[in-house]
C-alpha positions in Angstrom: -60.2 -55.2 -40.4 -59.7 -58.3 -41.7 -62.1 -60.0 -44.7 -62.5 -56.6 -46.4 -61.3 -55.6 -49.5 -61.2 -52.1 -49.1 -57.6 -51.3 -48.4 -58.3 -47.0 -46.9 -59.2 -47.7 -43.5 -58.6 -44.7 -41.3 -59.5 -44.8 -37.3 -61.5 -42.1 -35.8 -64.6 -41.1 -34.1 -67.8 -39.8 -34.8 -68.3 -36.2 -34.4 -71.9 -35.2 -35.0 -74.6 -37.5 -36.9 -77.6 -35.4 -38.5 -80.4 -37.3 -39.5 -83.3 -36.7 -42.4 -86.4 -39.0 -42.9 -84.2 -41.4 -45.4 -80.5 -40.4 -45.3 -77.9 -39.0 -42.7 -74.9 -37.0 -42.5 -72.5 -38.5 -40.1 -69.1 -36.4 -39.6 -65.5 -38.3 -38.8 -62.7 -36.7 -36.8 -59.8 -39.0 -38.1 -56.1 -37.7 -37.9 -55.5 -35.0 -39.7 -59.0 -34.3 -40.4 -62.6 -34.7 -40.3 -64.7 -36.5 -43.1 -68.5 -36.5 -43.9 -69.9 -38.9 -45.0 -74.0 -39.8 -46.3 -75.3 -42.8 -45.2 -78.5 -43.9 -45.2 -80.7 -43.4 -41.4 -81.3 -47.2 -41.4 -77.1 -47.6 -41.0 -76.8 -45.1 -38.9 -79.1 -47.1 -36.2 -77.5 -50.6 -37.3 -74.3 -49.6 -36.2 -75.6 -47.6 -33.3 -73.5 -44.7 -34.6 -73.6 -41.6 -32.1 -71.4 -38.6 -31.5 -68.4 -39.9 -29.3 -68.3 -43.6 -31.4 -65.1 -44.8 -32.1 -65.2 -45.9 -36.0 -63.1 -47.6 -38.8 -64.0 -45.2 -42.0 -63.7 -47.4 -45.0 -62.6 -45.3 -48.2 -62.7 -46.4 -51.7 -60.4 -44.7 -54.2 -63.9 -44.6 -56.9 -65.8 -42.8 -54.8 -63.2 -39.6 -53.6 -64.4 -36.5 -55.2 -61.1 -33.9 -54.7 -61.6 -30.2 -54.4 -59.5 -27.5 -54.5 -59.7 -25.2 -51.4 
């Protein structure tokens, strides 16, 4: 994606969105995993995000929390 800084961009598609009264859970099937990520229910209908839409999941390197499993 051109004109955007943020240099983790990983194809995929969306593979559930669960939405509150203010925020949303949308999960990401990219390749060789799934993300979730919260976004607010108002971005969720501006970028008409829906189970089955393909996305470009924009990561910033600030905002990864790792876990041990």
């Amino acid at each position: 994606m051109s004109g955007i800084s943020i240099r983790n961009q990983l194809p995929g598609r969306v593979t559930g969105v669960a939405a509150g009264e203010a925020m949303a859970t949308v999960k990401l099937a990219v390749d060789g995993g799934e993300l979730t990520a919260p976004i607010t229910r108002e971005a969720v209908t501006e970028l008409g995000l829906a189970e089955g839409s393909s996305v470009v999941t924009l990561v910033k390197s600030t905002e990864i929390s790792p876990a041990i499993g």
